[in-house]
N, C-alpha and C positions, 0 to 999 in steps of 0.2 A: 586605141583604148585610152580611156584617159584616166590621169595619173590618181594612182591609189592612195587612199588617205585614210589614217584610223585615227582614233582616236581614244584616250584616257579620259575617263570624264567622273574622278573622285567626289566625295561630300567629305568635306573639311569637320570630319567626326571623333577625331582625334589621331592617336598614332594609326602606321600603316601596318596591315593587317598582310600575312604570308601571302591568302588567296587574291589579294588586291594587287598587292606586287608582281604575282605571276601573270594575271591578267594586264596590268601595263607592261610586264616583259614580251608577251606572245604579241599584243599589237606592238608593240616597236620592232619587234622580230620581223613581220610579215611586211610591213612598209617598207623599214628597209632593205628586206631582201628584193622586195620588185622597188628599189627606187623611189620609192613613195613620200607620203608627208605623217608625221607622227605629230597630231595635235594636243594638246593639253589644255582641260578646258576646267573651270570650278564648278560643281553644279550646288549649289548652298541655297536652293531657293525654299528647304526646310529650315526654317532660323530656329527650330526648338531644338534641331540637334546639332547646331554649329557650334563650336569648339576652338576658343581663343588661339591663335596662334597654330591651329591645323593645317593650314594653307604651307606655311613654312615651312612645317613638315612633311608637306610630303614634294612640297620643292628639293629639301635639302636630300630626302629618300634618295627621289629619282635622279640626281645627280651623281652622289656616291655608286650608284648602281650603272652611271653611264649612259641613261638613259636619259639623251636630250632631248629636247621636243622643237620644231622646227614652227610652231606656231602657240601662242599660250599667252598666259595676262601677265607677265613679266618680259615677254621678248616682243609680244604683237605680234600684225600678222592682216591679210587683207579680209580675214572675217570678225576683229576685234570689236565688241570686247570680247574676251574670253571666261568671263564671270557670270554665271548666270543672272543674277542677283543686279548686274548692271545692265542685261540685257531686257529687262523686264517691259519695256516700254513694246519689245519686238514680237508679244504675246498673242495679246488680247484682238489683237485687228486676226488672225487667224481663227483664234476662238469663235469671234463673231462672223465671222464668214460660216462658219459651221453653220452658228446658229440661224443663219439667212437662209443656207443649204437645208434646214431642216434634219441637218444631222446635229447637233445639239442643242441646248438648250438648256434657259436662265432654272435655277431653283434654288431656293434660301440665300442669296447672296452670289453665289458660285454657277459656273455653268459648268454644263456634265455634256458629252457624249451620246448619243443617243447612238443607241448598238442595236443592229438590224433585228428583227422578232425573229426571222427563215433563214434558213441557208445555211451554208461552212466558210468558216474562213481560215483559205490557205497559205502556208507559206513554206518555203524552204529552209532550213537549214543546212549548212555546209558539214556539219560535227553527224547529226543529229536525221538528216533529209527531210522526207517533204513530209508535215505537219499539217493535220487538219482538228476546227476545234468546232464543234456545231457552236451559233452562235448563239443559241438559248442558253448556253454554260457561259458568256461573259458577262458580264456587270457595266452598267453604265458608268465609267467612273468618273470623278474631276478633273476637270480642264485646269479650270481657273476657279481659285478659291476664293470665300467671300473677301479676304482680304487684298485681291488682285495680284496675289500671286500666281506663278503657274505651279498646278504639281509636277514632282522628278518626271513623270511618264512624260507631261503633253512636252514640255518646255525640252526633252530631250529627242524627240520627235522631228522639234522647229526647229533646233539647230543643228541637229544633224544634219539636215535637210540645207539649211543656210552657210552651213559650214562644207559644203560636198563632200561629205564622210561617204566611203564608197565601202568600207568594212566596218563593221561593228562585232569586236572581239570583247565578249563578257560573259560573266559566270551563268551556270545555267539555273541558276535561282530567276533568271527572268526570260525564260522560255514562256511561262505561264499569263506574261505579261506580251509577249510578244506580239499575239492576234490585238488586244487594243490600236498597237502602233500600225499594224496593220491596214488597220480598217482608217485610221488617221491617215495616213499618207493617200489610201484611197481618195476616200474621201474630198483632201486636199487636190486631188491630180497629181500627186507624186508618185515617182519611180522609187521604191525601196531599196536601202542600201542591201549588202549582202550579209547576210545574220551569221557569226560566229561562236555558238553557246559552247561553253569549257566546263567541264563538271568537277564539283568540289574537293578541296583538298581535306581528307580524312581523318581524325586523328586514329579511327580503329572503323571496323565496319558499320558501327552503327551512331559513329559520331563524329561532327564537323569538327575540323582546328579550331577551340574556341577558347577566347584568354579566360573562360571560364573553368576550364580544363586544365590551364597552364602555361606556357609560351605561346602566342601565337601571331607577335606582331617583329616585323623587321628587326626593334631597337630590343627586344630583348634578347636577341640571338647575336647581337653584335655584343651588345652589353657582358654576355656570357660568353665572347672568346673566339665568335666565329667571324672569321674575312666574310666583306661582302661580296667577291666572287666566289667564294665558295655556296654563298647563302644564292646567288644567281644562279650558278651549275647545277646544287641541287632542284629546287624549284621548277627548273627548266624543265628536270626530267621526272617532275609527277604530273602524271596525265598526258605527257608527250614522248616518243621512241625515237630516237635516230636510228638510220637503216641502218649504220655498221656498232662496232662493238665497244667503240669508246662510250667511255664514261665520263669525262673530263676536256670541257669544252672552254674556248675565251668566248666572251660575249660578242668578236668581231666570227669565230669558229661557228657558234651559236647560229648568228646572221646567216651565213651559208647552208647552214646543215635546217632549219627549221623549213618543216611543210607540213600542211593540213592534214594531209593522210595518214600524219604520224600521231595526230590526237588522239584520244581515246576515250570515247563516250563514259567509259564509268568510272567511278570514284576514285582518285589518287590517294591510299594510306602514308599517311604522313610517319616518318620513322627517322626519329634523330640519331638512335646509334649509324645509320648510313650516313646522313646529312654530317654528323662525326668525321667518317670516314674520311668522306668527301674534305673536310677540312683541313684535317690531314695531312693528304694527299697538296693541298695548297700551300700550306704554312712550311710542309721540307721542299718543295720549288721555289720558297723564295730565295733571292739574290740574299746573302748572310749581312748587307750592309741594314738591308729592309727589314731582314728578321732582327736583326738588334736595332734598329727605329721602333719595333712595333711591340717589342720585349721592352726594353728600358724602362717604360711605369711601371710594368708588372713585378720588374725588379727590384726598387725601390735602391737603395745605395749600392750601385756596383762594385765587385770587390777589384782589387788593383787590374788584372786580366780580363777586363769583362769579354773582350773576345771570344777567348780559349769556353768562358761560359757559355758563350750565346752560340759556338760551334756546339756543344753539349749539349744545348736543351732543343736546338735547330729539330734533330731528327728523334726526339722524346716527347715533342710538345705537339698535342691534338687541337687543343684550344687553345688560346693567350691564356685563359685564366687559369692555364695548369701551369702556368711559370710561379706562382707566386711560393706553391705549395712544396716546389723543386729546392726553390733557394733561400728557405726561412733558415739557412746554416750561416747566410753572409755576414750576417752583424756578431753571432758568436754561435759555437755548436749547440745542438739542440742538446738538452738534459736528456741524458740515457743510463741504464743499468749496463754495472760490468759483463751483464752476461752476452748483449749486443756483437762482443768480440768472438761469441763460439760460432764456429762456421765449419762444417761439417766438411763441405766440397775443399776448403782451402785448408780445411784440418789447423783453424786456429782456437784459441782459447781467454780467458784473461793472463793466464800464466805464461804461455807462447806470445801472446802482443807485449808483454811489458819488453820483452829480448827485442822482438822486431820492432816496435817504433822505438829502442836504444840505437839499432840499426840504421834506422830509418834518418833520426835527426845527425846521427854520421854524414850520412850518406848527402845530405838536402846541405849540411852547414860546409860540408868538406869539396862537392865540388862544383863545377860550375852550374848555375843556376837556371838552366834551359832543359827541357823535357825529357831531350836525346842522351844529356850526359847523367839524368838522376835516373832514366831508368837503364841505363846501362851499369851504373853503380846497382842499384836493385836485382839484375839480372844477374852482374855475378858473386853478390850476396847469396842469390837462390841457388846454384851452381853451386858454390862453394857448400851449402848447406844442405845439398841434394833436394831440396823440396819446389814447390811453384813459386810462382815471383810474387803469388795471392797472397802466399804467407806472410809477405811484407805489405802486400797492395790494399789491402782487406781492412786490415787493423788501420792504415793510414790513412785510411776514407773514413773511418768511424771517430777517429780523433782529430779528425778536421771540421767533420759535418755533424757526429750524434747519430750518424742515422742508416739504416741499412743499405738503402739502397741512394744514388746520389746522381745528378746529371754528369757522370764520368767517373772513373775510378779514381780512386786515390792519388793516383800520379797526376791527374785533369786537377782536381780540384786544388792541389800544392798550386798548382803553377797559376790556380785562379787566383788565389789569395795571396800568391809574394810570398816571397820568404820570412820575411820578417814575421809576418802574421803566422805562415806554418809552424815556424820553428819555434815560438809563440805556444800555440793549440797543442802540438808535440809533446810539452814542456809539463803543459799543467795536464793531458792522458794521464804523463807516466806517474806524474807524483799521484794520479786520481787510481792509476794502478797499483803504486805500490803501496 
């Protein structure tokens, strides 16, 4: 059998789009999994909707995402170029063989297709099966424009063919288009590759992912806080099922686990409270060296401990861009009303905190300066005074931070900020209480 080869074959149209991404993930999936070749090729032979600097993007996409490509117009390759637009000279000599065959033919500048009056033309699909289109329902369409260009259809035809792509994984927005290519290859004496149509990613049941709608290209989801293995994991799994019950794959896990039988003819709803989840689930697996790498901007001035913080917001944090809104207490507490201090569960008040952060700054100035000995002092503050350690713990998260809730309690947030800065914040509570 000979070696399997797919192929990516974007239009440099600007950013990359979710459903695009997944369709370069599912063929880099399937090549690699049998061993194969994963090509990369431009198809820009529309210049009304090329898009300055798209090319780079979606070089720089598929790289973050892992997905190298083993032939392409940056690494080469024994079928280069890999630009349409350069290959253009490799057209027309097919076109005209058409037109000799009397299967197409000149009209206004351009030559078109001549598509048989009788008959059906058949083809397979792997997603989808066998496909039949009477051929009085297709249109003769353009080859070769008057400009001597080829259109997307003929020119991705020719190099498929030239390029020995032996799978063709793409969305099934061109199923419809498919019997043209059909009848071309015919036509030509080719052997057709083996057609793999995927069906669209949803934003609800009766609507595509469209940046019309809202998010729906790679960099705005990064933009907003999500890893790109998270954004690969999810992806993976609209429109496709692994047979067991994980949810939570690596892109090499991925490799193994993808097969055709797990695709699934109908529409994938796109649902970012999952795709959320899903990130989640990434952001508290990383290594805590990687999660403060990946925190640090979102943090802006770290307070003396940034550690002790970034262990805190580690298994709190959904998104990156939920760090920012964690730690607007670092530079100085948020403004808040004395009533901040009533807490029901820990039974404090503003009249009960003025006593406990008196405690408190005891307790922080008097011993030593590390977690284990200030909340041991704390503990048998609450002991002595029969109540919870909350009593003390409660009021000293709010006169450090302003704010109810905080990326750790009271005693986390001391030890982020140093003493000097606590005992600082402590100072001006009590005068703010009394």
């Amino acid at each position: 059998m000979a070696q399997i080869r797919t192929r990516f074959a974007p239009s440099p149209t600007g950013f990359m789009h979710l459903g695009v991404l997944r369709t370069a993930l599912y063929a880099w999936l399937y090549a690699k999994k049998h061993n194969g070749a994963f090509i990369l090729r431009i198809e820009d032979t529309d210049r009304t909707r090329y898009v300055e600097g798209a090319v780079d993007v979606i070089y720089e996409t598929l790289k973050i995402c892992g997905l190298n490509w083993d032939e392409g117009p940056d690494v080469g390759g024994d079928f280069a170029p890999y630009i349409q637009s350069e290959r253009r000279d490799s057209y027309m000599k097919y076109a005209l063989e058409l037109v000799e065959k009397d299967m197409a033919y000149h009209q206004d500048g351009a030559i078109r297709q001549k598509t048989p009056s009788v008959g059906n033309t058949v083809f397979r699909d792997e997603i989808f099966g066998e496909i039949t289109v009477n051929n009085t329902e297709i249109e003769d369409q353009v080859l070769i424009k008057s400009d001597g260009m080829p259109t997307y259809n003929f020119a991705n035809v020719i190099d498929d063919h030239l390029m020995n792509i032996t799978h063709i994984i793409r969305g099934s927005e061109f199923l419809s288009s498919t019997p043209k290519y059909i009848l071309l290859y015919e036509a030509l004496g080719w052997k057709p590759p083996v057609f793999i149509h995927v069906s669209p990613i949803m934003r609800d049941e009766n609507n595509k992912l469209s940046k019309r709608d809202g998010d729906a290209y790679v960099s705005d989801f990064i933009e907003k806080g999500y890893l790109i293995e998270a954004v690969i994991n999810y992806i993976a799994l609209l429109g496709w099922s692994p047979k067991g019950e994980n949810e939570f794959f690596t892109l090499d896990e991925l490799m193994n686990e993808f097969s055709l039988d797990g695709v699934s003819k109908s529409p994938a709803i796109f649902d970012e409270l999952k795709m959320r989840t899903v990130n989640a689930h990434y952001i508290r697996n990383l290594a805590p060296e990687k999660f403060k790498e990946l925190a640090l901007p979102f943090i802006g001035n770290p307070p003396e401990n940034v550690d002790v913080l970034c262990a805190a917001l580690q298994p709190r944090t959904e998104l990156l861009t939920d760090i920012a809104s964690q730690v607007d207490f670092i530079e100085k507490p948020c403004d808040y009303e004395l009533d901040l201090y009533n807490n029901k569960k820990m039974k404090t008040s503003p009249e009960t905190a003025l006593v406990a952060l008196g405690e408190a700054l005891w307790a922080i100035k008097e011993h030593e300066f590390s977690r284990d000995d200030i909340y041991n002092a704390f503990k048998a503050l609450a002991d002595d005074s029969e109540v919870k350690i909350g009593f003390f713990l409660y009021p000293l998260q709010v006169a450090l931070t302003g704010k109810q809730t905080a990326p750790g309690g009271g005693l986390d947030i001391c030890i982020m900020l140093g003493k000097e800065e606590s005992v600082k914040r402590i100072r001006t509570a009590i005068e703010k209480l009394s």
